[in-house]
Structures are given as structure tokens and as C-alpha cells.
N, C-alpha and C positions, 0 to 999 in steps of 0.2 A: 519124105523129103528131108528130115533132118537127119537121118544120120548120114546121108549123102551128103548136106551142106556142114555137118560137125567134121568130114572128112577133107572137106575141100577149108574149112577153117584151117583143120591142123599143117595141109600144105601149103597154104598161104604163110602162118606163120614159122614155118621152113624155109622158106623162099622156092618153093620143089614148083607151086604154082601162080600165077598173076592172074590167069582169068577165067572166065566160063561163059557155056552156052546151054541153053535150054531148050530142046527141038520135039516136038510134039507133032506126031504123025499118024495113021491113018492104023496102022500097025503096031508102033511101037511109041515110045518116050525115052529120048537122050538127055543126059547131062554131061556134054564134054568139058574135060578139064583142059587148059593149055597151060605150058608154061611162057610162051609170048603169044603176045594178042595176035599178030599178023599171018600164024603158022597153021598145018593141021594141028589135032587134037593130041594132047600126049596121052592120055588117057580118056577111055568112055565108059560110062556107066548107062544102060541102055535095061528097059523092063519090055520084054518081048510077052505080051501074054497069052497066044499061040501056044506055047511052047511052058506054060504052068506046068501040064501032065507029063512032059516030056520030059525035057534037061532041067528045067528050070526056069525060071521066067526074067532074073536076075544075070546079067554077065556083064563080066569089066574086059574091056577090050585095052590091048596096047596102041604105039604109037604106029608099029605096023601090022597090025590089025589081027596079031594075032589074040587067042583067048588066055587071059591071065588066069578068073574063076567064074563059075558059073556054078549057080544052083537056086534052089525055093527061096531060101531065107537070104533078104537083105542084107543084116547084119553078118550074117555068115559070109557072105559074097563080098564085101567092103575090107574084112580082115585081112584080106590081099595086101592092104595101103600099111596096115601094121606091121606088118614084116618087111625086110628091106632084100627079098628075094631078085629085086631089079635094079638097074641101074638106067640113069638117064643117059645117054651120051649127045653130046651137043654133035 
């Protein structure tokens, strides 16, 4: 969990994000990131563990739902947020 929330710090003090949600399910475990409270998710970070052996267990989802990175390692999977390969558009 922290270097999920040391990621969602550094976009906070960006202004890239204001809020989050934390969804624990039956399957998997979300941490949506938004940039306004009232919206979908601009970003998700979800641990599918089904899917360890498979792709990965780790994927960051966009705002339309496509897949940004997936794979085993957390930190590996986060380094998405490091590069500025995306853009938000309002």
C-alpha cells in the first residue's frame, strides 16, 4: 500500500489528483485515483490475484479503461505514473 499512496502523494502535490477510493472485493482490490471527487476514476490501480501466474497480478487502468501497465511487480507497474507518456484532457 505505500508505494500506491507515495504515488498518489506525488499527484496530489501536482495538482494531477484530489481524491481516492479504496474497493475491496471478492476478486480483486482497487485503488481509484480521481482528479475531481464527483467523476469516474482518472486512473486505477487494481491487484487481480487470479491472474499472479498469468499477466500479472498488478494493472493500472486509464480513465477509459484502457490498460496503461500490467505486470508481478508493484513497483514496476506504478513506474507508469513516472513518465509523462499520458496526458489528462479535461
Amino acid at each position: 500500500m505505500s508505494p500506491i499512496l507515495d504515488v498518489y502523494g506525488r499527484m496530489v502535490a501536482t495538482g494531477e489528483a484530489k481524491d481516492y477510493a479504496i474497493g475491496m472485493y471478492p476478486d480483486c482490490a482497487v485503488f481509484a485515483i480521481y482528479r475531481r471527487t464527483a467523476e469516474q476514476p482518472t486512473w486505477r490501480i487494481e491487484k487481480v490475484p487470479a491472474l499472479a501466474r498469468k499477466q500479472g497480478q498488478y494493472v493500472v487502468y486509464g480513465s477509459a479503461g484502457q490498460v496503461l501497465k500490467r505486470g508481478h511487480d508493484l513497483k514496476a507497474v506504478l513506474r507508469v505514473f513516472d513518465r509523462k507518456k499520458f496526458v489528462v484532457v479535461d
